[in-house]
N, C-alpha and C positions, 0 to 999 in steps of 0.2 A: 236628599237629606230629609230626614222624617222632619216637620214643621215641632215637635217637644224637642228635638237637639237643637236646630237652629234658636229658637228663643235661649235656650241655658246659654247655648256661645255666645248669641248677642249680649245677654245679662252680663254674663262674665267679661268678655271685652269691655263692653260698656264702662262697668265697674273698675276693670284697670287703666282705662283712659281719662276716667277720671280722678284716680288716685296721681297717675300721671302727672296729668292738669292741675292736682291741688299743690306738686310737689313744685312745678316749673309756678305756680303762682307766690308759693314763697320763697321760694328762690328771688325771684320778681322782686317784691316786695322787701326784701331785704336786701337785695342791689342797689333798687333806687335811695331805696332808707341811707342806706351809708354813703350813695354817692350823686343820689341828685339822678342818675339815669340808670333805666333800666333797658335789656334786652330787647324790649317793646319799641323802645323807642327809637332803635335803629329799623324798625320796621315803616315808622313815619319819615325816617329820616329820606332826605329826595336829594341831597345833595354831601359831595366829601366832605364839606364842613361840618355838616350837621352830623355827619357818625363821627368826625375825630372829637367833636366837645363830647362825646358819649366817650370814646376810646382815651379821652386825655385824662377824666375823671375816674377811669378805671386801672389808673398808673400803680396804683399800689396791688402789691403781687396778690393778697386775698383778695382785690373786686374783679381783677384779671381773670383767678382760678375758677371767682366764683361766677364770673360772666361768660368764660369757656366752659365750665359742666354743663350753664342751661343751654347753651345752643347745643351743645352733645346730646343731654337728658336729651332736648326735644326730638332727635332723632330717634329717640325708644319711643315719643308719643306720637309720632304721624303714623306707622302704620296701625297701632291700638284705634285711634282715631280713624281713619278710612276704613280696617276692617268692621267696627263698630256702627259706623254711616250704612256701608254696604249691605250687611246683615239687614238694617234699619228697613232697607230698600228693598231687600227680600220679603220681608217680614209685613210691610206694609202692601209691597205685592199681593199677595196671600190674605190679606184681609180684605182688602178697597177691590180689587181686580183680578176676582178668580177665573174669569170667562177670557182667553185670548183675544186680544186685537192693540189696536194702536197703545190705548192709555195702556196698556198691562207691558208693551216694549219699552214706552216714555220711562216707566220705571224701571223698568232692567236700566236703562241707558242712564238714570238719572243716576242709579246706583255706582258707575262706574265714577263719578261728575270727584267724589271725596279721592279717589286713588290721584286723579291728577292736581288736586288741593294739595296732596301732600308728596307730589314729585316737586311742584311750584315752594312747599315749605324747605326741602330739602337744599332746592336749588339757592331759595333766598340764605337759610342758613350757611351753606358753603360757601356762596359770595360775601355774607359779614362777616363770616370767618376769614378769609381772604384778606378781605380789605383788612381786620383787626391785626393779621401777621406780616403782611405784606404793605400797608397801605391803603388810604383807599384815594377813590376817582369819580369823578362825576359822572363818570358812562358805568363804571360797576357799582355804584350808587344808585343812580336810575333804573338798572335794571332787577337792582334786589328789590326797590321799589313797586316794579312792576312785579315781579314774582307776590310780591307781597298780595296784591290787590287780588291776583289771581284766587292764589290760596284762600282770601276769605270771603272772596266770592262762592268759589267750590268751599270753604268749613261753613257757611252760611245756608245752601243749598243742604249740606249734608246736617245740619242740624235741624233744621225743615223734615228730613226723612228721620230721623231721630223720634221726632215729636211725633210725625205721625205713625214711626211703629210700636210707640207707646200708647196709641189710639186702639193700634193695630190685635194690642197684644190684647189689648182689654176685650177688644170686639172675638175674637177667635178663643179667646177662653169664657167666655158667655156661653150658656146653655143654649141650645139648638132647640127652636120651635116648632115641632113637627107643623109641617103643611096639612092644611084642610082638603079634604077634597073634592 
């Protein structure tokens, strides 16, 4: 892939991930507004108590509707997000590490780091869903938990490449200094 397409995709992902992100933040935000919890905070939550006072506050059918579209939404933003990171990862490649060797693998490998961020989102969303229609448990509690931690360990990492192929992009579209000789 010619390194002027990759930047437009990365831009453009970029840019839908965080239209995304602006959309699951008022969502958010008007969840909690009307009920005291939001979505988030079944990502703190470690134990079945702590998601039913989220799920008992969301009894009336609009915080229910509107508490089931964001953990849906958020399944349109994990992969916008991981292809976004990814690209990031490319792209910083390409700038920091044009000469093959270890550091120039670290980032390929680092690149993949946002894809299993957002298997670990997937999975934590489908366990509080679970728990929300079925129930929940202190062991499928625990383990959205841990999903959780995963994920923003890996969206953490992947925003770190983020940053730096915004570095990236600045350094590779700078005017080339012929060498002296």
């Amino acid at each position: 892939m010619k390194l002027k397409t990759l930047i437009r995709l990365w831009l453009w992902v970029t840019l839908m991930a965080v239209a995304a992100f602006i959309v699951l933040a008022v969502i958010e935000n008007r969840l909690k507004a009307n009920t005291g919890f939001g979505v988030l905070d079944l990502q703190t939550a470690r134990t079945a108590m702590d998601d039913k006072r989220a799920f008992s506050a969301w009894i009336a059918r609009e915080s229910a509707a509107t508490a089931g579209f964001s953990l849906g939404f958020d399944f349109l933003f994990m992969p916008l997000y991981a292809i976004s990171f990814y690209f990031s990862a490319m792209i910083l490649r390409e700038a920091f590490t044009p000469k093959r060797g270890a550091l120039r693998r670290l980032v390929d490998y680092l690149g993949y780091v946002p894809f299993v961020g957002a298997i670990a989102d997937a999975v934590e969303n489908s366990l509080e869903f679970n728990m929300l229609s079925t129930g929940a448990t202190d062991s499928v509690a625990a383990t959205a938990y841990t999903a959780t931690n995963i994920k923003m360990v890996c969206f953490y990492i992947g925003l770190a490449l983020l940053v730096g192929a915004i570095a990236g992009v600045f350094k590779l579209r700078r005017p080339k200094q012929e060498e002296k000789a």
